[in-house]
C-alpha positions as CSV (number, residue, x, y, z in Angstrom):
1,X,91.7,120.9,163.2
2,X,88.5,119.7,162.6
3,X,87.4,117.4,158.9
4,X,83.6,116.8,158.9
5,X,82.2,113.7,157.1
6,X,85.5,112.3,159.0
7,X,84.6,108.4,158.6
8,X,84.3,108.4,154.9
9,X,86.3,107.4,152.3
10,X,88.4,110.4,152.2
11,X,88.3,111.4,155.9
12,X,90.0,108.4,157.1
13,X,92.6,108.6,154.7
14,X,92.7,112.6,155.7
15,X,92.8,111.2,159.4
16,X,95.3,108.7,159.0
17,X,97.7,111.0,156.7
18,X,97.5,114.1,159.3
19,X,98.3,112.0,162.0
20,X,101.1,111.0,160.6
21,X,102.7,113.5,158.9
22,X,102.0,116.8,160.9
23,X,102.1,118.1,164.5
24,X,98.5,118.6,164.5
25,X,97.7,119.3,168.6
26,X,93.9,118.1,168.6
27,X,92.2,116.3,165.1
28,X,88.5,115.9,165.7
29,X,86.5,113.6,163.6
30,X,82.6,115.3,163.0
31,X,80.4,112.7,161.3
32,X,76.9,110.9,162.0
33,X,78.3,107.2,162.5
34,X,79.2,106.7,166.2
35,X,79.8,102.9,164.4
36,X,82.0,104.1,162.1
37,X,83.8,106.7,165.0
38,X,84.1,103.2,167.4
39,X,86.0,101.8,164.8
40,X,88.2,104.6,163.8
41,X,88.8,105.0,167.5
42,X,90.2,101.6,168.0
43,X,92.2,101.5,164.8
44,X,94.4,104.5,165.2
45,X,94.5,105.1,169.0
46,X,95.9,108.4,169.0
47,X,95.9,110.6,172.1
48,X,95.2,114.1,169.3
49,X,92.0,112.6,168.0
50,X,88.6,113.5,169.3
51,X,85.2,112.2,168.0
52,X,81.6,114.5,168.0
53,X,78.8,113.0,167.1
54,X,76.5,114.9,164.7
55,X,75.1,116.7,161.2
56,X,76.0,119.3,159.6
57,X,72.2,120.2,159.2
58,X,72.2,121.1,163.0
59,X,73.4,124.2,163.0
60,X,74.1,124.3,167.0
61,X,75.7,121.1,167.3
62,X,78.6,122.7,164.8
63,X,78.7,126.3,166.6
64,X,79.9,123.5,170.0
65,X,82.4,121.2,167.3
66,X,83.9,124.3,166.2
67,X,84.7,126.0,169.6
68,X,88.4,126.4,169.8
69,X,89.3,124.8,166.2
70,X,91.8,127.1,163.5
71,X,91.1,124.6,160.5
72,X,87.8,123.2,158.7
73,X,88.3,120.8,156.3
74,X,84.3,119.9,155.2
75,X,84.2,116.7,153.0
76,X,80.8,115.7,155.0
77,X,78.1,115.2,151.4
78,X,75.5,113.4,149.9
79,X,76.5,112.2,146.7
80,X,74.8,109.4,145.2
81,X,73.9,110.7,142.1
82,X,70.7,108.4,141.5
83,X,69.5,108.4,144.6
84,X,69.7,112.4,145.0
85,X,67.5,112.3,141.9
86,X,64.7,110.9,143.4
87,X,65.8,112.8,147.4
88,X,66.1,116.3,145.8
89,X,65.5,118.3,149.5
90,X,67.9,115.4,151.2
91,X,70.5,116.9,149.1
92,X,69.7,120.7,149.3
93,X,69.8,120.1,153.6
94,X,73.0,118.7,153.2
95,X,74.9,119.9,151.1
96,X,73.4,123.8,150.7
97,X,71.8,124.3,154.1
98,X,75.1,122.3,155.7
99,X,77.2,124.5,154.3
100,X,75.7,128.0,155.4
101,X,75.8,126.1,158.8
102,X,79.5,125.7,158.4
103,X,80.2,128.9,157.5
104,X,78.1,130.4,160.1
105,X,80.1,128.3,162.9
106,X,82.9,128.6,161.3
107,X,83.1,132.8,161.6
108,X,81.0,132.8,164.8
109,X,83.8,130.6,166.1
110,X,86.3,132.7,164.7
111,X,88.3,129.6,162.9
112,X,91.0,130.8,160.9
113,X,91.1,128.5,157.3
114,X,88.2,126.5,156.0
115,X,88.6,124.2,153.0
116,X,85.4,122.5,151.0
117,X,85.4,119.5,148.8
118,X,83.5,120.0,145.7
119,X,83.2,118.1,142.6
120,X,83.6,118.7,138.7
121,X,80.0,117.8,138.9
122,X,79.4,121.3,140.1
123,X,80.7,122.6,136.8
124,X,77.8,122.9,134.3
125,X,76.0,120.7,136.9
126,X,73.1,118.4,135.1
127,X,72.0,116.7,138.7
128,X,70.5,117.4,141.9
129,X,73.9,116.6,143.6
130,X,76.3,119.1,141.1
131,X,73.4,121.7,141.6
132,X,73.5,121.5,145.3
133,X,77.6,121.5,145.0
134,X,77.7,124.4,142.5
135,X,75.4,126.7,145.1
136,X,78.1,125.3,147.8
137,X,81.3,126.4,146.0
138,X,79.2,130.1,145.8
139,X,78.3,130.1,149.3
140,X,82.0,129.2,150.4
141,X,83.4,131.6,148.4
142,X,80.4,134.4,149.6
143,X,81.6,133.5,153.1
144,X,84.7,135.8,152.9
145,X,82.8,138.6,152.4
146,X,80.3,137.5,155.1
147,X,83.6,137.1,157.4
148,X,84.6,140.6,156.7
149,X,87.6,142.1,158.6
150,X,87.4,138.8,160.6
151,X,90.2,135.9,160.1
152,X,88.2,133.7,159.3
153,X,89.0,132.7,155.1
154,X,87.0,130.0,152.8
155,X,88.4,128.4,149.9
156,X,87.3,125.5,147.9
157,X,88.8,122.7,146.1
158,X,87.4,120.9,142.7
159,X,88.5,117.5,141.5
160,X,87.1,114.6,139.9
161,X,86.0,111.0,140.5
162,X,88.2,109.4,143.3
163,X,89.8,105.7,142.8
164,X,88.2,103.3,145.2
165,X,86.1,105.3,147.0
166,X,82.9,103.9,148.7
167,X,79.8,104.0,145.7
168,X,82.0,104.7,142.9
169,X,82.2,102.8,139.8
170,X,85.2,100.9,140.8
171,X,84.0,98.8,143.3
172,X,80.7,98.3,141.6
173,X,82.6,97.2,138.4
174,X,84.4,94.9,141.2
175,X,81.3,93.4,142.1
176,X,79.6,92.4,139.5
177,X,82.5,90.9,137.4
178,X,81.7,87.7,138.8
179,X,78.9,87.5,136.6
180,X,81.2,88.0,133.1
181,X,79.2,91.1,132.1
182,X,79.3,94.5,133.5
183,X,76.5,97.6,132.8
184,X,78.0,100.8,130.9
185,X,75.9,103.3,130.8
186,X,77.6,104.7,127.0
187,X,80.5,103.6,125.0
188,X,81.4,107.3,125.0
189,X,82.2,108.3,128.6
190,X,85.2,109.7,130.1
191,X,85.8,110.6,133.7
192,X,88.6,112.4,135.4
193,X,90.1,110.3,138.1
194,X,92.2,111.2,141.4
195,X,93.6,109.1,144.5
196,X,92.7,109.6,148.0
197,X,96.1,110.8,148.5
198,X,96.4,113.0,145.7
199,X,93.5,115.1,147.2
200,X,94.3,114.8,150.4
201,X,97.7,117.0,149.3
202,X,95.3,118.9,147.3
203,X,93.5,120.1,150.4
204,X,96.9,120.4,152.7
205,X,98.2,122.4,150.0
206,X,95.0,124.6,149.7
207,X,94.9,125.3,153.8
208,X,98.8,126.7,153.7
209,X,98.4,128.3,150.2
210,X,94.8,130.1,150.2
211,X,94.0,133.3,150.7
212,X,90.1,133.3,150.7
213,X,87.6,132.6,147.9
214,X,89.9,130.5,145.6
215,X,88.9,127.3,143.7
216,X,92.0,125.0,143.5
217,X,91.7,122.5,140.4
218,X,94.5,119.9,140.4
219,X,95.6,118.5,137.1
220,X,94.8,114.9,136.5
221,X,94.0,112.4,133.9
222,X,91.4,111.6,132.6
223,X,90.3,107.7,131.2
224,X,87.7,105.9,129.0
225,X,84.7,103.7,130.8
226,X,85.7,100.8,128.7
227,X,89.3,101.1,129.8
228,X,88.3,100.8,133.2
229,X,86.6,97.7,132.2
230,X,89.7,96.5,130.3
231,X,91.8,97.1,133.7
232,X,89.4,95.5,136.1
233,X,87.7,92.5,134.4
234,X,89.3,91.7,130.6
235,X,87.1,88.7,130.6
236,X,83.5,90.4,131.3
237,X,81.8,91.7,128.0
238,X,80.2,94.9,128.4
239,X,76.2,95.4,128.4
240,X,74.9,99.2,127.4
241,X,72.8,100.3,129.6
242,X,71.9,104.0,128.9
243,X,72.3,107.2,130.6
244,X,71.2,107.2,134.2
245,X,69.3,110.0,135.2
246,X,71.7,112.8,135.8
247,X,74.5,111.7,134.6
248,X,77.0,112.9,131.6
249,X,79.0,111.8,129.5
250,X,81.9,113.5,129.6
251,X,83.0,115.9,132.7
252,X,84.1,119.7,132.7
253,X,87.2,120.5,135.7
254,X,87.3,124.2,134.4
255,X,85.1,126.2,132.0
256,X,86.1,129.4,129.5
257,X,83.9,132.4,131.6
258,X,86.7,130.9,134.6
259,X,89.6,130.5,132.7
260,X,89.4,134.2,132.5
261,X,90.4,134.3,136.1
262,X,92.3,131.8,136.8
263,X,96.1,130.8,136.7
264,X,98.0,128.0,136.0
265,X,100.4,126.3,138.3
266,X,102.3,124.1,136.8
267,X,100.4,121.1,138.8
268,X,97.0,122.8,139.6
269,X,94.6,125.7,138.6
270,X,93.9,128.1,140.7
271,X,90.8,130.2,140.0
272,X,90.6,133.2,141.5
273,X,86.9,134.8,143.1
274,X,85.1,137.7,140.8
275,X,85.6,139.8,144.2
276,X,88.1,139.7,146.7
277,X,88.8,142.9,148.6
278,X,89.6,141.3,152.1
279,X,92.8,139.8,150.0
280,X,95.6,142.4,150.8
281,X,98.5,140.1,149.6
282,X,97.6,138.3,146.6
283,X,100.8,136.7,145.4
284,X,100.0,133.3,142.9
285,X,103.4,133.4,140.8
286,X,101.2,131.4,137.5
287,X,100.3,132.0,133.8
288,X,97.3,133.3,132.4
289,X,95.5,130.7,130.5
290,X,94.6,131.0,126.9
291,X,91.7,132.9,125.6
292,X,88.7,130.6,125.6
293,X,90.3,127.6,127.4
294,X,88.1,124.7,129.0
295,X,89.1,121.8,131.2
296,X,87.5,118.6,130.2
297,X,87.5,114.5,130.8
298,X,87.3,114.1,126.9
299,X,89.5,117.1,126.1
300,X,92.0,116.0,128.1
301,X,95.6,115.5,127.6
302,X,96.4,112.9,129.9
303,X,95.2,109.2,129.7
304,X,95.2,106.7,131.9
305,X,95.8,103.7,130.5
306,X,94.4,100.1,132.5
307,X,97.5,99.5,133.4
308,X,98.4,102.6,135.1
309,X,95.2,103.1,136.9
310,X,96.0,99.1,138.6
311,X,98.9,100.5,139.5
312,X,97.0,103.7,141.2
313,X,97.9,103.6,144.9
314,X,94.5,101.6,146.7
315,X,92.0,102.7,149.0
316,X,92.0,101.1,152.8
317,X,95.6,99.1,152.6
318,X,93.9,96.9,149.4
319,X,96.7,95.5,146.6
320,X,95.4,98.1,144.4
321,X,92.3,99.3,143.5
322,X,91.2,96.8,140.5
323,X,93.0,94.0,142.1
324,X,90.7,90.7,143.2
């Protein structure tokens, strides 16, 4: 198994949980940071894990990481929303040329399962970064025909805003509330909200589940900016800042042109590709959704309230992720 952007936020979780948990013969860590692969190196010591240096923009050095691997899981990005703004092209050779270089590999390598992260940014995207993620759920999906009668399959997974992670609002809120007032952008916003671990079973789930060119969307709640506020720093006021380029105020998970196609779960939606003729068994046991129906952070039926999202499990051993 293979997980590219492996020293991030969600690959070291991915790392640590797949050591554990699974008989996994060989894990190999693909990132940039040979800092970042020192350090994971010493803190897990584990015979199974491997570490290559490189980019996913180099389309050579993957064809060599992917020699000999049966499972992709690609969570490698760029996703600061502001700073993709004003980088446009850093983005598009990331995250679009990137992933054509994945998929190449991937089927010239003959891997059997591959599994993208993707964002509800991608949905209705209003940014450089949910553009570049909405042309890389079509390209991942794409890739199964591209396989062809080959074994290797692509499927995606879509969630929102993770607790904790590195450059979210979390931390930043963190930060600053040493200084009794924290920037929100508008009163208004809502964001859906998922741990580490909840899409790191998303993904596991996805790589024994998929059959090729599905979009699994887990079902999470959803909370109010100023309730984050409430839950991290109940002593800061609040300043309003504005919109940030890019950015909206509420988030869409699934829209009504895919809830035609899609099926619930119980726990997650599954959205099934417009074409999918290399699927021979197709076997989802879910309902149709409802004429019309739309997945969204202010739409939502499920709240978080502060207190529940201090409770949230943390990122990197921490109390919990709003705790000082």
């Amino acid at each position: 198994m293979l997980v590219t952007g492996g020293t991030g936020s969600f690959g070291k979780r991915f790392v640590e949980t797949v050591l554990q948990k699974s008989r996994v013969k060989k894990l190999i860590v693909f990132s940039r940071d040979e800092l970042k692969q020192s350090e994971m190196a010493a803190q897990f010591r584990d015979d199974r894990l491997r570490f290559f240096l490189g980019d996913i923009r180099d389309a050579g050095r993957l064809q060599r990481a992917f020699y000999g691997v049966d499972f992709v899981v690609h969570a490698a990005a760029l996703k600061q929303v502001p700073t993709l703004e004003y980088n446009p092209f850093e983005a598009v050779l990331t995250n679009i040329i990137g992933a054509q270089n994945i998929i190449n590999a991937a089927i010239d390598q003959k891997v059997s399962h591959v599994v993208a992260l993707s964002t509800d940014k991608a949905v209705n995207p209003v940014n450089l970064y949910g553009a570049t993620k909405l042309c890389f759920e079509k390209l991942f999906i794409a890739g199964n025909s591209y396989a062809g009668a080959k074994e290797t399959r692509f499927s995606v997974v879509r969630y929102g805003n993770v607790v904790g992670s590195r450059g979210s609002v979390i931390p930043l809120f963190r930060s600053l509330r040493h200084q009794g007032i924290l920037p929100v952008t508008d009163e208004r916003m809502t964001r859906f909200w998922i741990t580490l671990d909840q899409g790191i079973s998303l993904v596991l789930r996805a790589l024994d589940q998929m059959h090729g060119g599905e979009i699994f969307v887990p079902k999470i709640p959803s909370m109010r900016m100023l309730d984050i506020i409430k839950a991290i720093a109940p002593e800061c006021r609040t300043r309003i800042v504005g919109v940030r380029p890019g950015e909206k105020i509420h988030e869409i998970l699934l829209t009504e042109d895919e809830s035609s196609r899609a099926l619930d779960l119980g726990d997650i939606f599954v959205i099934k590709p417009n074409f999918h003729w290399w699927v021979k068994d197709e076997h989802y046991e879910g309902a149709p959704l409802p004429r019309d129906f739309r997945y969204t952070s202010d739409g939502n039926d499920w709240w978080l309230t502060p207190e529940e999202l201090q409770a949230m499990e943390p990122e990197e051993g921490q109390k919990s992720p709003v705790a000082a």
